[in-house]
LUMNUBA-771196 format. One record per residue: residue number from 1; residue in one letter; x, y, z of N, C-alpha, C in turn. Coordinates in steps of 0.02 Angstrom, whole numbers, plus 32768, in hexadecimal, padded with zeros to 4 digits. Atoms other than C-alpha are relative to their C-alpha. Layout:
! LUMNUBA-771196
+-----+------+------+------+------+------+------+------+------+------+------+
! pos ! code !   nx !   ny !   nz !  cax !  cay !  caz !   cx !   cy !   cz !
+-----+------+------+------+------+------+------+------+------+------+------+
! NUM !    a !    X !    Y !    Z !    X !    Y !    Z !    X !    Y !    Z !
...
+-----+------+------+------+------+------+------+------+------+------+------+
This chain:
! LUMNUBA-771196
+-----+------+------+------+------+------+------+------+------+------+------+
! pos ! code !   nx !   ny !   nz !  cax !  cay !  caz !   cx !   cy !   cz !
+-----+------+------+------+------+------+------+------+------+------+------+
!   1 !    x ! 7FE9 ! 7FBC ! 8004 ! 9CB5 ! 480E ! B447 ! 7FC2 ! 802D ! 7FFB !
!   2 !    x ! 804D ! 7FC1 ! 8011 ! 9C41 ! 48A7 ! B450 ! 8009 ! 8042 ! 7FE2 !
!   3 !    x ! 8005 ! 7FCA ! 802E ! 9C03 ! 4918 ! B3CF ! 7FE5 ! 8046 ! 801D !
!   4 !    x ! 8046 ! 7FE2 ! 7FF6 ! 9BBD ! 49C7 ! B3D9 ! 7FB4 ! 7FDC ! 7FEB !
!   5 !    x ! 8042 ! 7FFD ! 8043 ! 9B03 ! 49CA ! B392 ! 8004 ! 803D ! 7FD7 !
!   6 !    x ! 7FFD ! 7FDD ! 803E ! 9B31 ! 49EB ! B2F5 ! 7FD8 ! 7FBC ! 7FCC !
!   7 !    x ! 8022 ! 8044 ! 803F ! 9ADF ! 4994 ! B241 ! 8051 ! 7FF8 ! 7FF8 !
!   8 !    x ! 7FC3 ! 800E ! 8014 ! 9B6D ! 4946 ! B1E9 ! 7FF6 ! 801B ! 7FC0 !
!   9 !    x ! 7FFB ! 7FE6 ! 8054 ! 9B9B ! 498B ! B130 ! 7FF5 ! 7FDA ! 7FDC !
!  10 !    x ! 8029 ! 801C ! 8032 ! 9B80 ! 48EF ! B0E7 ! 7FF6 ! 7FB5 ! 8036 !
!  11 !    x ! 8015 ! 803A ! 7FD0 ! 9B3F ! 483C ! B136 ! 8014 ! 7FC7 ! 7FB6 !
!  12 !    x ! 8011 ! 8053 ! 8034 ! 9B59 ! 477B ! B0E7 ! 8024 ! 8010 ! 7FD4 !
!  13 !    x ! 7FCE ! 800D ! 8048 ! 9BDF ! 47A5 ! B069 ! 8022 ! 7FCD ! 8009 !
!  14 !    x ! 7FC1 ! 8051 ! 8006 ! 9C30 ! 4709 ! B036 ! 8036 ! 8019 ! 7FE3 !
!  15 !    x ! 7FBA ! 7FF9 ! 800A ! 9CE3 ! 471C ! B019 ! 800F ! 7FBC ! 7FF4 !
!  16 !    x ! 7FDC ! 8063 ! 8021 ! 9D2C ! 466E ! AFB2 ! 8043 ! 801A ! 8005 !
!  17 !    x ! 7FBF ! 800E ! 8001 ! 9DD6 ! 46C4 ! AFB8 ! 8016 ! 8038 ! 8043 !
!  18 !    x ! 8001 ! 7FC5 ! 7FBF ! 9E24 ! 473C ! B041 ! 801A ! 802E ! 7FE4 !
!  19 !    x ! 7FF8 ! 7FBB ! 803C ! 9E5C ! 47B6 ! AFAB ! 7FB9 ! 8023 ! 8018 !
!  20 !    x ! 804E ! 7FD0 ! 7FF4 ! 9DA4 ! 47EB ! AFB3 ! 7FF4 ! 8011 ! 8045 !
!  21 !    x ! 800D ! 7FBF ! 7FC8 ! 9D9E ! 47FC ! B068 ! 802D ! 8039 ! 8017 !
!  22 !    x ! 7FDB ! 7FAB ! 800C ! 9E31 ! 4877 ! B059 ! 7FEC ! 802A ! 7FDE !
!  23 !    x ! 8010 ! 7FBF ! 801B ! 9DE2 ! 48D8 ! AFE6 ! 7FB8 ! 800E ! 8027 !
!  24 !    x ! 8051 ! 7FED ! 7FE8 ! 9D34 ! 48E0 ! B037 ! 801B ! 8026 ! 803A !
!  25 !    x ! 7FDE ! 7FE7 ! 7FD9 ! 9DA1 ! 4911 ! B0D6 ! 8017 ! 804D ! 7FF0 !
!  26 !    x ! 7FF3 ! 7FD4 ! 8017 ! 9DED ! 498E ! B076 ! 7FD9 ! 802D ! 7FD7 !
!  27 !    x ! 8040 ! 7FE6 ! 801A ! 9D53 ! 49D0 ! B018 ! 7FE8 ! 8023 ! 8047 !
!  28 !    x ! 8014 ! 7FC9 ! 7FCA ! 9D13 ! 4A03 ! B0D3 ! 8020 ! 801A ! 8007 !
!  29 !    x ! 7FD5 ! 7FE4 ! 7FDC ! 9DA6 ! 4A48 ! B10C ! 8021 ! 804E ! 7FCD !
!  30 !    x ! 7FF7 ! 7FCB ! 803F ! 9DA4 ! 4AC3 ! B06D ! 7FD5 ! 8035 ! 8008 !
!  31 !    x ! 802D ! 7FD2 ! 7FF1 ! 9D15 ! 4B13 ! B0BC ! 8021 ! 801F ! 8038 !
!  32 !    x ! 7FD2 ! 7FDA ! 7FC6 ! 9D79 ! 4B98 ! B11E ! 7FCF ! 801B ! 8045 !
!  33 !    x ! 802E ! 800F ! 7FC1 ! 9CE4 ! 4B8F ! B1B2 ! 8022 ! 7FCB ! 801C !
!  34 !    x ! 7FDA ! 8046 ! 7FDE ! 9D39 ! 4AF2 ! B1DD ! 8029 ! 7FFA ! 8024 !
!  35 !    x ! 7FC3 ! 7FF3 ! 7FE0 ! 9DC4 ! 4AED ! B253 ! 8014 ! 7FBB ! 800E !
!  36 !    x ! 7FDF ! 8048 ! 7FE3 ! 9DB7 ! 4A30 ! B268 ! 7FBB ! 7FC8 ! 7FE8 !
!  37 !    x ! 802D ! 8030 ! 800A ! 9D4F ! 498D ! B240 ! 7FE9 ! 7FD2 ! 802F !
!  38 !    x ! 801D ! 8025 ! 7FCC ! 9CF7 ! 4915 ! B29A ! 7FF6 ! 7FB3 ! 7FCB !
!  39 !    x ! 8009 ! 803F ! 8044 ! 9CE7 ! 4866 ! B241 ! 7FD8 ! 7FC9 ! 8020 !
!  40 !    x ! 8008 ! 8042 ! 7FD6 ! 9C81 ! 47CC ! B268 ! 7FFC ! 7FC5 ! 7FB8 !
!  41 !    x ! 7FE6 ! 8038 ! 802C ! 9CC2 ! 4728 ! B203 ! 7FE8 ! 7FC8 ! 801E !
!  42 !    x ! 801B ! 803C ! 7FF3 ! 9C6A ! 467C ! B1EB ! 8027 ! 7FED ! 7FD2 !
!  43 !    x ! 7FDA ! 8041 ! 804C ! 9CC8 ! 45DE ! B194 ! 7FF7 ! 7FCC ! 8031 !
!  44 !    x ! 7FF9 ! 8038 ! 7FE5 ! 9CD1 ! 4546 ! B1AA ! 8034 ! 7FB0 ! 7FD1 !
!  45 !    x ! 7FF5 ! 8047 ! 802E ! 9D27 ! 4490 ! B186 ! 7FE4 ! 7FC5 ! 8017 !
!  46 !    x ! 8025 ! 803D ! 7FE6 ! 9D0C ! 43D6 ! B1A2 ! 8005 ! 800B ! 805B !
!  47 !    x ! 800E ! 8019 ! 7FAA ! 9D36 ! 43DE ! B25D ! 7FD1 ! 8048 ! 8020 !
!  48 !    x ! 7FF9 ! 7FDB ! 7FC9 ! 9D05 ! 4480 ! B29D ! 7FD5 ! 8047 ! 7FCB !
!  49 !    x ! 8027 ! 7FD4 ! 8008 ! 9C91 ! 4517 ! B28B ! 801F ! 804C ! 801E !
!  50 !    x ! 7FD4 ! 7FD9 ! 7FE9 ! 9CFC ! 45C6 ! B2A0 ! 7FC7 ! 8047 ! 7FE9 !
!  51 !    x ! 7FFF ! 7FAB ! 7FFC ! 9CBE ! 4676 ! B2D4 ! 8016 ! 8033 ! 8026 !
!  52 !    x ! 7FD3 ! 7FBE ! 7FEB ! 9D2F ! 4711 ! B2DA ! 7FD9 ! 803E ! 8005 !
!  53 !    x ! 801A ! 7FBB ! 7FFC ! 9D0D ! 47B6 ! B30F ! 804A ! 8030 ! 8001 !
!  54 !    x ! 7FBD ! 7FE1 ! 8005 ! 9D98 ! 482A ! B2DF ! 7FF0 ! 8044 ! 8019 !
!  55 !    x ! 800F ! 7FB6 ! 7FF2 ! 9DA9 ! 48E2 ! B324 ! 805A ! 801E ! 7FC9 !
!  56 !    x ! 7FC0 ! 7FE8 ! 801D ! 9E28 ! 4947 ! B2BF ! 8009 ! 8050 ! 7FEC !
!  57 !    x ! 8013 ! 7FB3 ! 8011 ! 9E60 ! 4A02 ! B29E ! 8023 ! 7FFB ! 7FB4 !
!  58 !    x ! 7FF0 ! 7FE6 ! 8032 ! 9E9B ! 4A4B ! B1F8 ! 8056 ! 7FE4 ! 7FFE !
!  59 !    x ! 7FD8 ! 8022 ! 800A ! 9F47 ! 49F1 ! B21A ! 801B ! 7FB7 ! 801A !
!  60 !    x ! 7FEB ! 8027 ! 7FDB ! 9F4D ! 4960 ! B278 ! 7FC6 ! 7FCB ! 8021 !
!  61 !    x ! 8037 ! 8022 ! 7FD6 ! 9ED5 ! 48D2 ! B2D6 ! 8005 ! 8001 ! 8055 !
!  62 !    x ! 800B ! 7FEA ! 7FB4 ! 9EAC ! 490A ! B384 ! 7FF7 ! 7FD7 ! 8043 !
!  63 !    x ! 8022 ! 803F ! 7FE4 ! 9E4E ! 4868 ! B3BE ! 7FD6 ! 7FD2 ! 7FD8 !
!  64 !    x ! 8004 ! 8044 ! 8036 ! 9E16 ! 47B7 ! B379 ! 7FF1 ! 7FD7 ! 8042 !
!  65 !    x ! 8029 ! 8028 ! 7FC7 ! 9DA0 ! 4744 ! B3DA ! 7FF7 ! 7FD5 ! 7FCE !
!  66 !    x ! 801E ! 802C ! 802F ! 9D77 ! 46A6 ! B38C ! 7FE4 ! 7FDD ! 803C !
!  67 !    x ! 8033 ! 803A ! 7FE9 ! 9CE8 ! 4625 ! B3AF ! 800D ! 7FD9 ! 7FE0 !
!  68 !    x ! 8009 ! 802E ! 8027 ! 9CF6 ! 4581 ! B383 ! 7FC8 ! 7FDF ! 8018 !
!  69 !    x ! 8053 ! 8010 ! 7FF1 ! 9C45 ! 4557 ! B37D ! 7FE7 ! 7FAB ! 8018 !
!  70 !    x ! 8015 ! 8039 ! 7FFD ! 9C5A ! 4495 ! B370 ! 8001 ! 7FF2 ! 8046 !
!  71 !    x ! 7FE0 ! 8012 ! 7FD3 ! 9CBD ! 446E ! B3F8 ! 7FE2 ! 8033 ! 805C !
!  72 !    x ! 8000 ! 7FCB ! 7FC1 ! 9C7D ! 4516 ! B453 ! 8022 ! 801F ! 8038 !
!  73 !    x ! 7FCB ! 7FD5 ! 7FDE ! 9D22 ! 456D ! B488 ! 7FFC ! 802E ! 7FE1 !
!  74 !    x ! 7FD7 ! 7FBC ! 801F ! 9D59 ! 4615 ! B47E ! 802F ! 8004 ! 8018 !
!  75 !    x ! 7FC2 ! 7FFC ! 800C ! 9DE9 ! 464B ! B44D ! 8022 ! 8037 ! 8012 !
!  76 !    x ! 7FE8 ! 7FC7 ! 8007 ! 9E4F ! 46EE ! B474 ! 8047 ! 7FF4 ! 8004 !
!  77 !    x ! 7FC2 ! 8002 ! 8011 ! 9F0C ! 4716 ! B44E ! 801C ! 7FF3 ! 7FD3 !
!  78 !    x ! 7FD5 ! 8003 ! 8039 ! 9F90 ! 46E1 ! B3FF ! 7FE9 ! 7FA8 ! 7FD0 !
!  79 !    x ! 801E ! 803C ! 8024 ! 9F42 ! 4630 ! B3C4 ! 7FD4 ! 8018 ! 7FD5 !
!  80 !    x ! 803C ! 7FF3 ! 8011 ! 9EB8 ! 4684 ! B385 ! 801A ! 8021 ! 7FAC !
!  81 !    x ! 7FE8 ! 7FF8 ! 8045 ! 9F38 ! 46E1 ! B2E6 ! 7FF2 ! 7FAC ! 7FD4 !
!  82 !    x ! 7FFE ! 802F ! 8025 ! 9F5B ! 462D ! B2C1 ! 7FD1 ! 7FE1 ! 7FCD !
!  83 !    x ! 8035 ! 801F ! 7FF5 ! 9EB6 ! 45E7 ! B2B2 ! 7FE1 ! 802F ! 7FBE !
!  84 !    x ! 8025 ! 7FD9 ! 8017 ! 9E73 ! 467D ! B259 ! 8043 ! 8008 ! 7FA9 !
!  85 !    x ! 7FD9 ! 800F ! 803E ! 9F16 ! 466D ! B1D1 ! 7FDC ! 7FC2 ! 7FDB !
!  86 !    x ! 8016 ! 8047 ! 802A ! 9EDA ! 45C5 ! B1B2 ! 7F9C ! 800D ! 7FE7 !
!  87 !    x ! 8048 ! 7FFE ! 8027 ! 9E0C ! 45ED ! B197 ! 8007 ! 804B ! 7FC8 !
!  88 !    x ! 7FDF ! 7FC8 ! 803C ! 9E57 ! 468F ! B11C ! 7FEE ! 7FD6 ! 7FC9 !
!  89 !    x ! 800B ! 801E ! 8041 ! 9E48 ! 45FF ! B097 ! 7FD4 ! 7FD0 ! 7FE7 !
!  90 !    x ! 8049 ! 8029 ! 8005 ! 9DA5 ! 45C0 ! B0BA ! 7FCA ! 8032 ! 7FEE !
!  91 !    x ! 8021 ! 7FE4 ! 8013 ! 9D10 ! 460C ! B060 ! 7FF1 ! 8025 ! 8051 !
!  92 !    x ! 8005 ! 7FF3 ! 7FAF ! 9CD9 ! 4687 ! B0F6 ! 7FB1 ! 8044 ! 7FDE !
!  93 !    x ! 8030 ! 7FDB ! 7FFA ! 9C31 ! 46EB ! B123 ! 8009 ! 8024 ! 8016 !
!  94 !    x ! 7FD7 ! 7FC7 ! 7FE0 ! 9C5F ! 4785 ! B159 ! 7FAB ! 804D ! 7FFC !
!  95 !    x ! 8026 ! 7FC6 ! 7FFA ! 9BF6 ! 4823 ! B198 ! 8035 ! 803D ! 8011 !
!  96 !    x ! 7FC4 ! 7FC0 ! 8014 ! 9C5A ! 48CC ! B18D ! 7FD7 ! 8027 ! 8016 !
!  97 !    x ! 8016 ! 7FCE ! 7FDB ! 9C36 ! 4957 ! B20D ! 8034 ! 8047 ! 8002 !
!  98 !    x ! 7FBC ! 7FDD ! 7FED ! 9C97 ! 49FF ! B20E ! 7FED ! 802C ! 8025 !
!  99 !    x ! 801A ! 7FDE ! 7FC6 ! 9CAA ! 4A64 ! B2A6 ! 8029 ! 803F ! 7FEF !
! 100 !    x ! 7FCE ! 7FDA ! 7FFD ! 9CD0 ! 4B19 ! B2AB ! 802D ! 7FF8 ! 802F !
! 101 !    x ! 7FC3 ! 7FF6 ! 7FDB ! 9D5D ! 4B5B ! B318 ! 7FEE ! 7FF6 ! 8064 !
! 102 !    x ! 8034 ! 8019 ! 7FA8 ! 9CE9 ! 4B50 ! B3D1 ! 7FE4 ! 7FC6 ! 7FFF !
! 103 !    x ! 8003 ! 804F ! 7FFD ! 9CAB ! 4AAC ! B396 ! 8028 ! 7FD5 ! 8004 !
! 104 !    x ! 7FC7 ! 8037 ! 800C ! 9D42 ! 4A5F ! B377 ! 8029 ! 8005 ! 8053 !
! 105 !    x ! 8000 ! 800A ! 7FB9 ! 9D77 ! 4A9E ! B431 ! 7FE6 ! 7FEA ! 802C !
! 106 !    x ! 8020 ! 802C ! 7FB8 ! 9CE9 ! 4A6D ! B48C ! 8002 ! 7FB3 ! 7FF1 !
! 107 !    x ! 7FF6 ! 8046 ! 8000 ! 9CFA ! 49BC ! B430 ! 804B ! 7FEA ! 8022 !
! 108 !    x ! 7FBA ! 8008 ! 7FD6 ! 9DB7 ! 49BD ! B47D ! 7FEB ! 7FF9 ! 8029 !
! 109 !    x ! 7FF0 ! 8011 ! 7FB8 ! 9D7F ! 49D1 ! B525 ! 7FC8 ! 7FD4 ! 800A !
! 110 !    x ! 8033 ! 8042 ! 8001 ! 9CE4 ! 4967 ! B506 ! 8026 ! 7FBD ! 801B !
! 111 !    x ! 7FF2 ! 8039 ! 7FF3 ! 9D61 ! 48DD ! B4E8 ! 8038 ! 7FFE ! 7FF3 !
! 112 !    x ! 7FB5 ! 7FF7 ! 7FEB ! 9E01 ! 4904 ! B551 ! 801B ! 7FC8 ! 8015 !
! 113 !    x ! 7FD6 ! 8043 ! 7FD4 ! 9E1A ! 4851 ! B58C ! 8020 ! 7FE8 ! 7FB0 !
! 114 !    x ! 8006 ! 802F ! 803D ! 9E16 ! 4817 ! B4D6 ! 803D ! 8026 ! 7FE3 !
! 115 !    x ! 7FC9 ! 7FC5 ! 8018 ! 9E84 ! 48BE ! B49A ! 8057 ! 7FEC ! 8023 !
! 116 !    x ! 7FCB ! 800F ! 7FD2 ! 9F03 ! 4887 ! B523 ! 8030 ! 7FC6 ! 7FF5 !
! 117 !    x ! 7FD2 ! 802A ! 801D ! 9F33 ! 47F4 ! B4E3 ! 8029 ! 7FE4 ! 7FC9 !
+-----+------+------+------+------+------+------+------+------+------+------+
């Protein structure tokens, strides 16, 4: 998936539960500059090495790409909720980007194949 160039608000936060990445989520999205987030998520278990990139606005998730790094597929659609329910309860590395209201559009049409599905 592709970002503006933007920094991210925070990098390498570990999250052990997914309470905390709702509130860290919600901590950006409190900054009324924000119109939407950008997320990039590392976890992992015994088989398999998982990274998400989430796009999302102020109500809803927009688009969701996953890598599975081991195996080296990507993922887009509706498999990709599943997948991303199940690493929710794996410690996760997470970097947190928030886009204003023109960022968060040009990342839509950035990544309309991904948005589309």
């Amino acid at each position: 998936m592709e970002l503006p160039m933007i920094t991210p608000i925070e990098e390498n936060i570990v999250c052990t539960r997914k309470e905390e990445l709702l509130k860290l989520m919600q901590n950006t999205l409190s900054n009324q500059t924000f119109s939407g987030l950008f997320l990039k998520i590392f976890a992992k278990d015994k088989a398999e090495k998982y990274y998400a990139t989430l796009l999302m606005d102020r109500r809803k998730l927009l688009a969701l790409e996953l890598l599975l790094l081991s195996s080296q597929k990507r993922i887009i659609g509706d498999e990709t909720l599943n997948i991303l329910k199940k690493i929710l309860n794996y410690p996760l590395v997470v970097d947190i980007y928030g886009l204003d209201e023109i960022e968060l559009k040009t990342s839509i049409t950035d990544n309309i194949e991904i948005y589309n599905t």
